[in-house]
C-alpha positions, 0 to 999 in steps of 0.5 A, spaced: 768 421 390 774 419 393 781 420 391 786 415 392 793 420 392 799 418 396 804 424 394 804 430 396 801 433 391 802 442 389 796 446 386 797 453 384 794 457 378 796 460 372 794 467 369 795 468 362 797 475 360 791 474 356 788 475 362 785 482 365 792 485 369 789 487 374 784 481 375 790 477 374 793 480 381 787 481 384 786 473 382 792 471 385 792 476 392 785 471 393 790 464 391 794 466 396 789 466 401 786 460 399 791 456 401 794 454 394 801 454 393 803 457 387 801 462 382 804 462 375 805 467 369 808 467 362 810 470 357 805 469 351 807 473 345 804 480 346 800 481 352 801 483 358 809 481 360 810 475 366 816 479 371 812 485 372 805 482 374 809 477 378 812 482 382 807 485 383 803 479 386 810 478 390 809 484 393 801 483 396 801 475 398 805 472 403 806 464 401 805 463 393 811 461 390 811 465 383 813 461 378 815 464 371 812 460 367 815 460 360 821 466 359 824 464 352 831 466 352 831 468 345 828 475 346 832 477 352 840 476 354 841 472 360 844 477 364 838 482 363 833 475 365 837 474 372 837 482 373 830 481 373 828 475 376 834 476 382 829 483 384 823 479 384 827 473 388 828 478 393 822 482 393 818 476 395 824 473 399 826 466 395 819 465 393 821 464 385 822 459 380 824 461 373 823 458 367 827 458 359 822 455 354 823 455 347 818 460 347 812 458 341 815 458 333 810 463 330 811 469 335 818 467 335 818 468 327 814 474 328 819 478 332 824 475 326 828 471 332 834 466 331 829 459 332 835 455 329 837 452 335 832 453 341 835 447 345 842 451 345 839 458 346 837 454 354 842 451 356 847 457 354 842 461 358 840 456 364 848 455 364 849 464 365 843 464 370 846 460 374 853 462 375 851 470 374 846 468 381 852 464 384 857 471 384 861 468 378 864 472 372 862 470 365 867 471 359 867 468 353 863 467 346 857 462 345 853 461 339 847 465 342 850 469 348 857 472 349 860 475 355 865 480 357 868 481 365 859 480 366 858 480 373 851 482 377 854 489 382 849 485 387 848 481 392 842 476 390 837 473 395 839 466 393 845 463 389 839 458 387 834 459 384 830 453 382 830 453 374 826 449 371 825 448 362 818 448 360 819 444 355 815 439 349 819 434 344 823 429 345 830 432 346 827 438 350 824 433 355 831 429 356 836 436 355 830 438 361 832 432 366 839 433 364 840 441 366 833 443 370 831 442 376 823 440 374 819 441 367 814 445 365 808 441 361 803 446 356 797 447 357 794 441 353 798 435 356 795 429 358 795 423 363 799 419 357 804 425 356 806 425 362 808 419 364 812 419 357 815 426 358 818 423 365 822 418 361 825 422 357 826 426 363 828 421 367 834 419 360 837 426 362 838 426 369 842 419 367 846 423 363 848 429 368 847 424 374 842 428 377 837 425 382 830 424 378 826 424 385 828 431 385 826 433 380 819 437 379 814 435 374 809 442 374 802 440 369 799 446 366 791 444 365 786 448 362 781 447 366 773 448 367 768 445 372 760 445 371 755 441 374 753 441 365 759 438 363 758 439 357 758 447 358 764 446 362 767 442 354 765 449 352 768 453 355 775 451 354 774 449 347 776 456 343 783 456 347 785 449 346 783 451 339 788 458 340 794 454 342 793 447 337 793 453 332 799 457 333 803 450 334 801 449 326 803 441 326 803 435 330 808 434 335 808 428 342 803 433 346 797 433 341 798 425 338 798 423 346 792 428 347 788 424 341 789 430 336 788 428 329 794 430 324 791 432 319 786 435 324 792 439 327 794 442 319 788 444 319 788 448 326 794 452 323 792 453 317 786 457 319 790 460 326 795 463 321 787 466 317 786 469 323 782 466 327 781 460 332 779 454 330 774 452 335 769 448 331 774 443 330 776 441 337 771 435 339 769 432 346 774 427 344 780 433 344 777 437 349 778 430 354 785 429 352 787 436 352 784 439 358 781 438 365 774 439 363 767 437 366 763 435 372 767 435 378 767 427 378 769 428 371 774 434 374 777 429 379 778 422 376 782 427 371 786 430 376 788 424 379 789 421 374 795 426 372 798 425 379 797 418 378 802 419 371 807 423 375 805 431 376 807 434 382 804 440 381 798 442 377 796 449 375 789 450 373 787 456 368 779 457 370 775 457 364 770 461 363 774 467 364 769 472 367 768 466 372 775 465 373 775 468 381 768 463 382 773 458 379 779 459 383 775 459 390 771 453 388 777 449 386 780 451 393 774 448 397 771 443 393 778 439 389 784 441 393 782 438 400 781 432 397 786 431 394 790 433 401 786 431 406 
């Protein structure tokens, strides 16, 4: 099959803290050699922890970016967040890029966080970020944040970071455009949702006067290719069944994705039960929430996120035992053909 991509197109690949620890570094030590651009780590509530193990893969690889995809800035003070980051921003010589999210509302309430106003809880935290990394002193109260005589006692890497917001709604995408340097999309969004996250996008970069050709819209894709294409469907069905649960409700993702309302009360309904509710995640949702398929099916849906708007796509290989086979077959048989 041939591809029809003009724009220079970035891959990298995402490791949930979910996954393995050790794997997860190791995996990404191997992305590194293969020629992919990026690797990705989260903070998905309560597993392994996202700047620890991207630094330790800052440590062992020489190209990756390490893209800290999504830190919520409502379970750490901003001023910590940039010690953190600023030490992995010099151990891997200006490889980062941050990222604030809202971070999901069920864990949040878990940890009896403030979620009354994530939006205001970023852009405090985007606005800190960036004037602790530029020398400034930060005084003064804010809604979430507060600051008295607060300065780093050390020199940065760099002064600026990218920071991007991986964001979902409406407002989220516009406040992203308006403040962030790119966008980080979830796991479930699809070629429709891209193109409509970059119009709200696009609003708040018209708000703030910020060129919206340089801004970076990065798509995460839960992703699994097999000759079978339906043993590929299978293999990504009980994560999207996880990450359709915990969210509980519908939202612009899923109703782009072709996820039902009623469908996704019922997720959330059985997901706060304690389990996943994977019977209910059809061929149809499994094609609007993620990459999955044979690899003609694989690439015509990479294309047609690129065709959408994507700069960059993450992929999560699925099945999870077969992760390293995955990240070496999508550098020898996807990637080239979406460079060459």
């Amino acid at each position: 099959m041939s591809t029809e991509t003009t724009k220079n197109v970035r891959f990298g690949v995402l490791f949930s803290g979910a996954f393995p620890l050790l794997r997860a570094i190791e995996g990404s030590v191997l992305a590194d050699k293969l020629g992919y651009d990026s690797a990705w780590f989260g903070e998905d509530y309560f597993y392994w922890g996202g700047i620890a193990t991207g630094t330790a893969v800052a440590e062992r690889t020489e190209n990756l970016t390490i893209g800290l995809g999504i830190l919520t800035p409502l379970t750490r003070h901003p001023a910590l967040t940039v010690m953190e980051t600023a030490a992995l921003d010099h151990i891997s010589g200006g490889r980062l890029v941050m990222g604030y999210g809202a971070g999901v509302r069920y864990w949040m309430n878990q940890m009896k966080l403030d979620y009354s106003s994530p939006m205001t809880a970023m852009r405090e935290a985007v606005a800190a970020s960036r004037g602790l990394y530029q020398g400034e002193t930060l005084d003064g109260d804010g809604r979430f944040y507060s600051f008295d005589n607060v300065k780093l006692n050390f020199p940065v890497y760099r002064t600026d970071p990218p920071i991007y917001l991986g964001v979902e709604g409406p407002k989220m995408l516009t406040l992203s455009g308006e403040i962030a340097d790119g966008t980080v999309l979830s796991v479930l969004a699809s070629p429709k949702y891209v193109a409509w996250a970059w119009e709200r996008v696009r609003e708040g970069c018209a708000i703030s006067g910020r060129d919206p050709e340089k801004h970076k819209m990065v798509v995460y894709v839960i992703f699994a290719m097999d000759e079978d294409g339906e043993a590929a469907r299978n293999a990504v069905r009980t994560t999207i069944a996880e990450y359709l649960g915990a969210g509980g409700r519908p939202t612009p993702i899923s109703k782009h994705g072709g996820v039902p309302d009623d469908t996704i009360a019922e997720m959330g309904r059985i997901y706060r039960e304690g389990r996943f509710p994977t019977e209910l995640v059809t061929d149809e949702i499994v094609k609007g929430c993620s990459i999955a398929g044979t690899p003609d099916e694989c690439k015509a849906s990479i294309q047609a996120m690129i065709d959408a708007g994507a700069d960059e796509i993450v992929f999560i290989p699925f099945p999870p035992e077969k992760t390293e086979e995955s990240v070496e077959r999508i550098a020898r048989e996807l990637i080239p053909a979406f460079r060459g």
